[in-house]
C-alpha positions in Angstrom: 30.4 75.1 -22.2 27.5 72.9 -22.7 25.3 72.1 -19.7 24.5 68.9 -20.7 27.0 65.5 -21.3 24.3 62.7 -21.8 21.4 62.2 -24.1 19.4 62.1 -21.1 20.3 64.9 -19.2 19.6 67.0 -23.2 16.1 65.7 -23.3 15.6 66.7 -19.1 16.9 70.3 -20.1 14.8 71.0 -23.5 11.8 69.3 -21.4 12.1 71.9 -18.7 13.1 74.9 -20.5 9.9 74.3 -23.3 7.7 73.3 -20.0 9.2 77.0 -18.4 7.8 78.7 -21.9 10.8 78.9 -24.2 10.9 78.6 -27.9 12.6 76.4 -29.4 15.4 79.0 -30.9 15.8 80.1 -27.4 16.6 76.6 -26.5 18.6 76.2 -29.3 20.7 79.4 -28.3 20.7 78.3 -24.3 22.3 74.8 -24.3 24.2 75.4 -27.9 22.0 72.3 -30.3 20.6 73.1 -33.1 16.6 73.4 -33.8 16.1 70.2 -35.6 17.1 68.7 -32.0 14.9 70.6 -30.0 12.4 69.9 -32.4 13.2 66.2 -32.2 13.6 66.2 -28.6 10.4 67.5 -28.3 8.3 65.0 -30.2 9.8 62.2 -29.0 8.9 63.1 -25.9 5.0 63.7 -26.6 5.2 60.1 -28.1 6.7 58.6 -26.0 3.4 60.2 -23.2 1.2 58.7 -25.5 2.4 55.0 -26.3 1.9 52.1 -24.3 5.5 50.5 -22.3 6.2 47.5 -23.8 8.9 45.1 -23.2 9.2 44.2 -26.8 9.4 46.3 -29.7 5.3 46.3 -31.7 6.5 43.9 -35.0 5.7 45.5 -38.1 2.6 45.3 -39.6 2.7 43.0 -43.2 -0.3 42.9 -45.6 -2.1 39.6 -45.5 -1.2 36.6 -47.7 -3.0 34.1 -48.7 -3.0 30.4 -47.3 -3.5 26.9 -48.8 -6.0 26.3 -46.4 -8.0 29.7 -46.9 -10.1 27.7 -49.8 -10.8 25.3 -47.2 -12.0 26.9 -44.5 -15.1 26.3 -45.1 -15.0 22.4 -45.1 -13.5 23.0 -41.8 -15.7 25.0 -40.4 -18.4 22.5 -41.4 -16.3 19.4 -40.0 -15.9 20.9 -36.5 -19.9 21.8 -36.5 -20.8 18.4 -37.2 -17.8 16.0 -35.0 -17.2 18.6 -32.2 -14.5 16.0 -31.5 -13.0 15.0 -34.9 -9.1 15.5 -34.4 -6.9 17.8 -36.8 -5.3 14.1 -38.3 -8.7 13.2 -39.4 -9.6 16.9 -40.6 -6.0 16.9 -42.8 -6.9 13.4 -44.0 -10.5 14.5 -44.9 -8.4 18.1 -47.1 -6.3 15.7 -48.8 -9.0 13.5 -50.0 -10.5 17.2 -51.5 -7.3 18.3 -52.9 -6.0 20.1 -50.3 -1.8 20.1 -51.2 -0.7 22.0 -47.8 0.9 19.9 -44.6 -0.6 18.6 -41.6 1.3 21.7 -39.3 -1.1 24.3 -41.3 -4.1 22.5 -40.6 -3.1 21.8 -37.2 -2.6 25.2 -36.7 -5.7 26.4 -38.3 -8.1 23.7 -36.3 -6.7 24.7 -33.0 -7.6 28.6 -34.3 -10.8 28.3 -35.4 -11.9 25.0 -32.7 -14.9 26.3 -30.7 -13.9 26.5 -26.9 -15.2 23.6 -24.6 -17.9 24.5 -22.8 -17.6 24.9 -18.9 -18.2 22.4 -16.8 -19.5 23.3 -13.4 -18.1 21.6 -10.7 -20.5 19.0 -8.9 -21.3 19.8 -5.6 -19.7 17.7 -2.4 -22.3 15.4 -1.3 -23.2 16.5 1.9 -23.3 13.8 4.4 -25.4 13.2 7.7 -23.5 13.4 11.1 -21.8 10.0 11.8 -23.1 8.5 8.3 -19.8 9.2 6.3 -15.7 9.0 6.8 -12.7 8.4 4.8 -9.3 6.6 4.8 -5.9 6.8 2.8 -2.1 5.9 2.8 0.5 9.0 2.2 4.1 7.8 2.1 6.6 10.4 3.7 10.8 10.0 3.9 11.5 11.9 7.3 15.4 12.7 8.3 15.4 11.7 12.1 17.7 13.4 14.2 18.7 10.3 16.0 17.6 7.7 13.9 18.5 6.4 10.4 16.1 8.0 7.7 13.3 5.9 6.7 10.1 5.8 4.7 7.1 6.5 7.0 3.7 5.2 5.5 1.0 7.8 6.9 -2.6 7.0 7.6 -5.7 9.3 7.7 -9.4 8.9 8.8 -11.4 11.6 8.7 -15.3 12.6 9.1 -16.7 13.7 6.8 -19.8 16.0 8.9 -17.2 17.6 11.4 -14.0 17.5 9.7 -12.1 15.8 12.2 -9.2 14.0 11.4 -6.5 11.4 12.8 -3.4 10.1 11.4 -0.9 7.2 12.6 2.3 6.5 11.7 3.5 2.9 10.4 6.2 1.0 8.4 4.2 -0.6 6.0 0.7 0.1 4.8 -0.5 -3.7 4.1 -4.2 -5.3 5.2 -2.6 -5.8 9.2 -1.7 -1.9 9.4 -4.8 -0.2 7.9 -6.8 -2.4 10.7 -4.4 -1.0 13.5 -4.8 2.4 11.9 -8.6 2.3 12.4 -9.0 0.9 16.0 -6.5 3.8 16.6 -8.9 6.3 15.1 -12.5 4.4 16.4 -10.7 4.8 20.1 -9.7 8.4 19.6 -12.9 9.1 18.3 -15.4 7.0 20.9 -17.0 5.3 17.6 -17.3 4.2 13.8 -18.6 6.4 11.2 -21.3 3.7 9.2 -20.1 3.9 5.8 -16.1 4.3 4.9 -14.5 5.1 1.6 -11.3 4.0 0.1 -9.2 3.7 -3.2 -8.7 0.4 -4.7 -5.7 -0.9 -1.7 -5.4 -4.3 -2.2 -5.9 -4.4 1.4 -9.9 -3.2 0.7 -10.2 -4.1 -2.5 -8.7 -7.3 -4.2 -9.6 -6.5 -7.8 -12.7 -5.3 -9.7 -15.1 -7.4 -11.8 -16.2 -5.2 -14.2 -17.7 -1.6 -12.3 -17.9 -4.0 -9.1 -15.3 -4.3 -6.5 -14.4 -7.8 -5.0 -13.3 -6.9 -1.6 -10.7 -8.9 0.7 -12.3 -11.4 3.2 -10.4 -10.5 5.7 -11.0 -6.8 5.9 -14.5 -7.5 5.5 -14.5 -9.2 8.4 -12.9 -6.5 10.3 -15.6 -4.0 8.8 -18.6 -6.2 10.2 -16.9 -6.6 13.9 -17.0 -2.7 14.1 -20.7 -2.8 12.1 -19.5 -0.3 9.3 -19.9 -0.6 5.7 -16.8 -0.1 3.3 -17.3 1.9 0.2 -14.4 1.7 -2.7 -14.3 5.0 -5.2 -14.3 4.7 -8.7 -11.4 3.5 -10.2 -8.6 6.7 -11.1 -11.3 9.5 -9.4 -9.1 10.4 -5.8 -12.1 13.4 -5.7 -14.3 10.7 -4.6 -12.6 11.1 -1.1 -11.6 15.0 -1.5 -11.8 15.2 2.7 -8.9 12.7 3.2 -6.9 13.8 -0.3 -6.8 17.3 1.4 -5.8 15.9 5.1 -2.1 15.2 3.6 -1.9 18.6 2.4 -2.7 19.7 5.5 0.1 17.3 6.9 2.6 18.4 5.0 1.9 21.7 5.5 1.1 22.4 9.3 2.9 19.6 10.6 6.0 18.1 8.6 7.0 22.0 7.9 9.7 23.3 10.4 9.3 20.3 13.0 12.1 17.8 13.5 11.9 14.0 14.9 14.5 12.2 17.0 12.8 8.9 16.1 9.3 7.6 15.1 8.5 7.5 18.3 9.2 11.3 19.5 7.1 11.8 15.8 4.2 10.1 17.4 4.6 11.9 20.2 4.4 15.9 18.5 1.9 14.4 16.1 -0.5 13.9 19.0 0.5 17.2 20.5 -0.3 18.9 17.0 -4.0 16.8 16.6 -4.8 18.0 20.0 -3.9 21.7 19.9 -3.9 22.4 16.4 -5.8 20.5 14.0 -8.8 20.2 16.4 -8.8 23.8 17.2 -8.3 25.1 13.3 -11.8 27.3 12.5 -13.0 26.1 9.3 -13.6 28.5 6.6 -17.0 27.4 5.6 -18.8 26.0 8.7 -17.0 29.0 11.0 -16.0 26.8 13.7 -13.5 24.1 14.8 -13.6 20.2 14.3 -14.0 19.7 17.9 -17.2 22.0 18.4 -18.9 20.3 15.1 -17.8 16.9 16.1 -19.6 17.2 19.8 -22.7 17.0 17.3 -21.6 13.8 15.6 -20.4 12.3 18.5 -23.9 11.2 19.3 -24.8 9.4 15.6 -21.3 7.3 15.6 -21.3 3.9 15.9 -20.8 2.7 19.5 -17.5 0.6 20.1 -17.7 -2.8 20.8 -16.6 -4.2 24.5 -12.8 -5.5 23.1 -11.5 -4.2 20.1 -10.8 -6.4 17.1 -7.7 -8.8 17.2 -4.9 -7.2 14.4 -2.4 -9.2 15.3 -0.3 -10.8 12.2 0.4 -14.6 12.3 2.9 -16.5 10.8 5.2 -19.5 10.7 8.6 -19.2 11.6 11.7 -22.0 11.8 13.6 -21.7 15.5 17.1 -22.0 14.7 19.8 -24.3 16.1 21.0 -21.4 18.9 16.9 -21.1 19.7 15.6 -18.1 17.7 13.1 -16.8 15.7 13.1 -14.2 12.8 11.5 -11.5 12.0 11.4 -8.2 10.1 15.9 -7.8 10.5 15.8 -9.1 14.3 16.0 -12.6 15.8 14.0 -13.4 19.2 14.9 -16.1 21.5 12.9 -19.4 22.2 13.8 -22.0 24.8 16.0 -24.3 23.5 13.1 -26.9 24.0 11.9 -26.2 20.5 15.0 -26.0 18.1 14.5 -26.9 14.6 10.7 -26.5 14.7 8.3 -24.8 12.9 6.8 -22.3 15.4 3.0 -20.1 15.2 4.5 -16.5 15.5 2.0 -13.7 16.4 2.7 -10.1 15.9 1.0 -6.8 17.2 2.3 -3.5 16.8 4.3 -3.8 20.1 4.8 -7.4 21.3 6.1 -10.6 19.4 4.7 -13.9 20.8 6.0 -17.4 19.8 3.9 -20.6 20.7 4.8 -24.0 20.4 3.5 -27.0 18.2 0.3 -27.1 20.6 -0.3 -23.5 20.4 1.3 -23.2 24.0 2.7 -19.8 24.6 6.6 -20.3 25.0 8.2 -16.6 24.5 6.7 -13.1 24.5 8.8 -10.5 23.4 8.4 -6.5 22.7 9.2 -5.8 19.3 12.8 -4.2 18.6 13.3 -1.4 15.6 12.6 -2.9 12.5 16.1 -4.1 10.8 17.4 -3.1 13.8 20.1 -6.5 13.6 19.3 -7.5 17.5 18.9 -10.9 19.1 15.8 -9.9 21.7 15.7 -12.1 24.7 18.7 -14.4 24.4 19.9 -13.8 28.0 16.3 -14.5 30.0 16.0 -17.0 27.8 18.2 -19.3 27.5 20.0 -20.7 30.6 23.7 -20.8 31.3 25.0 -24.2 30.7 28.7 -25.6 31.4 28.3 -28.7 29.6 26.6 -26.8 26.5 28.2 -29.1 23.5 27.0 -32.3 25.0 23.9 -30.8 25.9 23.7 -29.4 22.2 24.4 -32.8 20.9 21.7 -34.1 22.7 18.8 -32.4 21.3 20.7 -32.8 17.4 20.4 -36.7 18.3 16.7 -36.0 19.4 15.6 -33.8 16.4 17.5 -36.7 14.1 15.9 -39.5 15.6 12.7 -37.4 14.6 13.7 -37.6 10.6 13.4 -41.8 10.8 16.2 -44.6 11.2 17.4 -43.1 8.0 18.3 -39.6 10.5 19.2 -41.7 13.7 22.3 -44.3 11.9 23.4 -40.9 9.8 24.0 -38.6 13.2 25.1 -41.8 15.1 28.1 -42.1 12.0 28.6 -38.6 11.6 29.5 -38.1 15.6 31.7 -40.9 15.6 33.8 -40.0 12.6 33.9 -36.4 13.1 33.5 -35.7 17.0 34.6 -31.7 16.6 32.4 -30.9 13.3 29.4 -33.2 14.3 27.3 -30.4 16.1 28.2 -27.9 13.3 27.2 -30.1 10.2 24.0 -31.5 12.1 22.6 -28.2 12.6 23.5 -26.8 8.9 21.5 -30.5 7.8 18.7 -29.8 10.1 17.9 -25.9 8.6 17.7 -27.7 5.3 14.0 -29.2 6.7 12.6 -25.3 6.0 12.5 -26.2 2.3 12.8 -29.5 1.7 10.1 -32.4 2.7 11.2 -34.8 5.7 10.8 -37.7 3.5 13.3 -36.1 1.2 16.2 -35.5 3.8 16.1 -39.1 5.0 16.0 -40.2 1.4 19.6 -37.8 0.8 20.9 -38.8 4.2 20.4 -42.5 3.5 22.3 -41.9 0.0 24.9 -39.7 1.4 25.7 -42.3 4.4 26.3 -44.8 1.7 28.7 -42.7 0.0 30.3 -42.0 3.6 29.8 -38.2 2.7 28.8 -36.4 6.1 29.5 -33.3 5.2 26.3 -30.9 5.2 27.7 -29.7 1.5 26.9 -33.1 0.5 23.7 -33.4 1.9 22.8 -30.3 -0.1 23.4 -31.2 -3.4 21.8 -34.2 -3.2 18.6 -32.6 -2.3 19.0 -30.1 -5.2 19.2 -32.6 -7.8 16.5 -35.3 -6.8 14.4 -32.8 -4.7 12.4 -30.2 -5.4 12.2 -27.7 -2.7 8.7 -26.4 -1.0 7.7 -23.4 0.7 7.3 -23.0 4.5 3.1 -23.2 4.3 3.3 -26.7 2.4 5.7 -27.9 5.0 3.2 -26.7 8.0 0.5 -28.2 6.1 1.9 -31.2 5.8 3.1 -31.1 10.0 -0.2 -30.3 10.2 -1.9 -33.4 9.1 1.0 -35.8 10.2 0.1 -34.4 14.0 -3.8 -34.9 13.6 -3.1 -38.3 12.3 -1.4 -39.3 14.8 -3.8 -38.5 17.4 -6.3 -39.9 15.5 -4.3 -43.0 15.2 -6.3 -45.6 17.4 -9.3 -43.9 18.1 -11.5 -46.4 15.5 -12.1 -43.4 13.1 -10.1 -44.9 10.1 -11.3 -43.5 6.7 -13.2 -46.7 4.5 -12.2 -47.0 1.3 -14.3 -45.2 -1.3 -14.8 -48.1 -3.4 -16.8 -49.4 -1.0 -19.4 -47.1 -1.4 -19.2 -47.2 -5.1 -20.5 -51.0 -4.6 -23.0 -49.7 -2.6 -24.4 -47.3 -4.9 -24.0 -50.3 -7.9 -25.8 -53.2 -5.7 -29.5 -54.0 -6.9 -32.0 -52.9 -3.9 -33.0 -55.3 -1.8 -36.9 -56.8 -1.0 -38.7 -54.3 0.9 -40.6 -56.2 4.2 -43.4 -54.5 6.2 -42.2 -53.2 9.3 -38.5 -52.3 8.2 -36.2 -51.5 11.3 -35.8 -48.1 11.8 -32.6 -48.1 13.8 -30.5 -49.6 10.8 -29.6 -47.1 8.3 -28.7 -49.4 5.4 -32.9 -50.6 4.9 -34.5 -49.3 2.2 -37.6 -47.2 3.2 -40.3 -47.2 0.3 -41.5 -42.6 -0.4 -44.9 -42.7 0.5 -45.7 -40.2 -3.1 -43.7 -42.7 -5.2 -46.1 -45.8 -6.8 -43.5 -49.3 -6.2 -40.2 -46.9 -6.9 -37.6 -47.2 -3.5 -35.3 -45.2 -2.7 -32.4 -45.4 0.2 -31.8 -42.8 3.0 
């Protein structure tokens, strides 16, 4: 009976017995194969010692042929010497104007072959930067899965110095001109001071568009940057390496902080992310320099800019309509004015915590904090507005009021409507009156007076008379125009008409009159005579 049932266990015994000092006919005779298998076995096995593993089999070797483009090799050769950057189109155009008969694919092939390789490039050093001289700033946008919250997009911002590495971030819904300010009075607070120059991408926020290789930056954030005495620097257009320090902050973001943590909210995220600046990223030894942010920073502390005494005012402002029920929008929630101003266009300011609403005379008239954004709330309602019994004769009084404000035109309509429709006169009066956001006043006493003689009350009505003989205006034109109706008004009276400006056309027209010795100095219309002109007048 053999000893053996496999190939492999055959080659394992001839192996061993030859390695134990057997010929091959005493193999032969001990496992019962005959000597061309031994034999076989046996050099197999010495190859197989002296070849190389390979995962595919070694393809067999052909005997050249010749190519098309082997007559041309030389041209190419010459091509590539003399237009390092000519492209294998143009070197298959230049073959085919020689004769060449071949396709593009075998020159393509053969100028990617025989191309020189690009020189390397070495990389250009980091500019090295003076304690306090240099810092930068970016946006990162992150979508975090709160815990207790709905997901949302969270637009991340960085500073960092450049000298000792240190590096702050803050957390916001939007990254527009209002946020990157916040985001830096954050970081000049954390960090007792302002590095002197800054850099950024091109943000429309920074920069507002480039004229030629030079930026054209926004007015507004310029005037941020000289409140705080620093000097804003935008990169070159599509070169993020310009600001490597703050490109690698986000990394480091991601990395150390969004990985493995979870957020009930934004604001337990603000919470952990100060936690992790505090005992983490300030505290991480840095490979090159060999110690932490914090130690390096306590030697650019010194070279910052110092803060001023208040910080810079960030707050957003904006124009908002208060409703009929007494409320004002913004971003998905509605906060509550006193009833006082319905139907007005109010000044809203915004900071990153408090909403404040001021009146027609900048009076302050409703502070709010600020609820979730699209969080669908009405902020306020119950402090307030009061508790009225008679509330629908009350409501109808300030209708009548903010209808006798349109003109007689307004006054007659509401007087008609509330007499021949006493249940529906509150509700069509107020859908009339949130028609003045985009229509001119002018306009709605022209379509009341037209709908009044049509004895069409209904707010419907109203509508689609503005839409086809008005044409409706954004919310600035209308404060604009507010605007000047108020100052005129309280310039009304005061003796300060404007003159007409043909009058001084005729002025300017009317021959000069004779010039007397001695001319009163106190009257501004008398000619005075230069002393360097020869006879010539002139006026003053």
């Amino acid at each position: 009976m053999p000893r053996w049932s496999t190939r492999e266990e055959l080659s394992a015994q001839v192996v061993q017995l030859a390695k134990q000092g057997m010929g091959q006919r005493a193999i032969q005779r001990a496992l019962g194969i005959s000597r061309n298998t031994v034999r076989k076995i046996q050099t197999e096995h010495a190859a197989a010692r002296e070849t190389g593993q390979a995962a595919l089999a070694t393809p067999a070797e052909h005997a050249p042929r010749t190519k098309k483009v082997d007559e041309f090799a030389s041209l190419v050769t010459e091509l590539l010497a003399t237009f390092p950057d000519i492209t294998a189109k143009r070197v298959f155009e230049e073959l085919r104007a020689k004769g060449f008969a071949g396709g593009y694919t075998a020159i393509k092939d053969h100028v990617r072959l025989v191309r020189p390789p690009p020189k390397p490039e070495p990389s250009y050093p980091t500019p090295d930067y003076g304690p306090g001289q240099m810092a930068e700033s970016d946006w990162s946008p992150h979508t975090i899965e709160f815990t207790s919250a709905p997901r949302r997009t969270v637009q991340v911002f960085a500073y960092v110095l450049v000298h000792s590495h240190r590096k702050t971030y803050g957390l916001f819904d939007r990254c527009d001109l209002h946020a990157l300010m916040d985001g830096h009075v954050h970081a000049f607070t954390r960090f007792g001071g302002v590095a002197h120059r800054t850099k950024y991408d091109s943000q429309k926020p920074v920069v507002l568009t480039w004229e030629g290789q030079q930026p054209i930056y926004n007015p507004r954030f310029l005037a941020f940057a000289t409140y705080y005495e620093f000097r804003p620097e935008a990169c070159r257009r599509f070169h993020p390496n310009d600001k490597a320090q703050v490109e690698r902050s986000f990394w480091e973001f991601e990395r150390s902080f969004l990985n493995g943590r979870r957020f009930r909210d934004i604001d337990d995220m603000r919470t952990q992310l100060a936690e992790w600046e505090r005992t983490i990223c300030d505290q991480r030894i840095h490979k090159k320099a060999k110690r932490t942010p914090l130690e390096m920073f306590a030697e650019e502390a010194p070279h910052l800019i110092p803060l001023p005494r208040h910080s810079y005012d960030t707050a957003r402002v904006v124009y908002r309509l208060a409703s009929m029920d007494g409320f004002v929008a913004w971003d998905g929630n509605r906060y509550a004015v006193p009833y006082d101003h319905i139907t007005d266009i109010l000044p809203v300011r915004i900071t990153e915590a408090e909403i404040f609403v001021y009146a027609a005379d900048l009076r302050l008239v409703a502070r709010h904090g600020l609820a979730p954004r699209s969080a669908g709330r009405d902020v306020g309602g119950a402090e307030i507005h009061p508790r009225i019994g008679r509330r629908a004769a009350t409501d109808l009084d300030q209708l009548k009021t903010a209808f006798e404000g349109i003109g007689e035109d307004g006054t007659e309509f509401f007087r008609l409507l509330v007499e021949t429709q006493p249940r529906q006169a509150g509700h069509q009066a107020r859908q009339i009156l949130l028609l003045r956001e985009r229509f001119a006043t002018a306009d709605i006493a022209a379509a009341l007076r037209h709908a009044r003689s049509y004895g069409a009350l209904e707010h419907q009505a109203v509508a689609r008379i503005l839409a086809s003989r008005a044409a409706p205006r954004k919310l600035a034109e209308y404060v604009a125009e507010e605007t000047a109706r108020r100052w005129a008004e309280a310039d009304r009276g005061s003796g300060l008409e404007p003159r007409d400006l043909a009058e001084y056309d005729a002025l300017l027209s009317a021959p000069a009159p004779d010039i007397k010795e001695g001319p009163c100095p106190s009257d501004p219309t008398t000619p005075t005579r230069s002393s360097s002109d020869s006879g010539d007048t002139s006026t003053s």
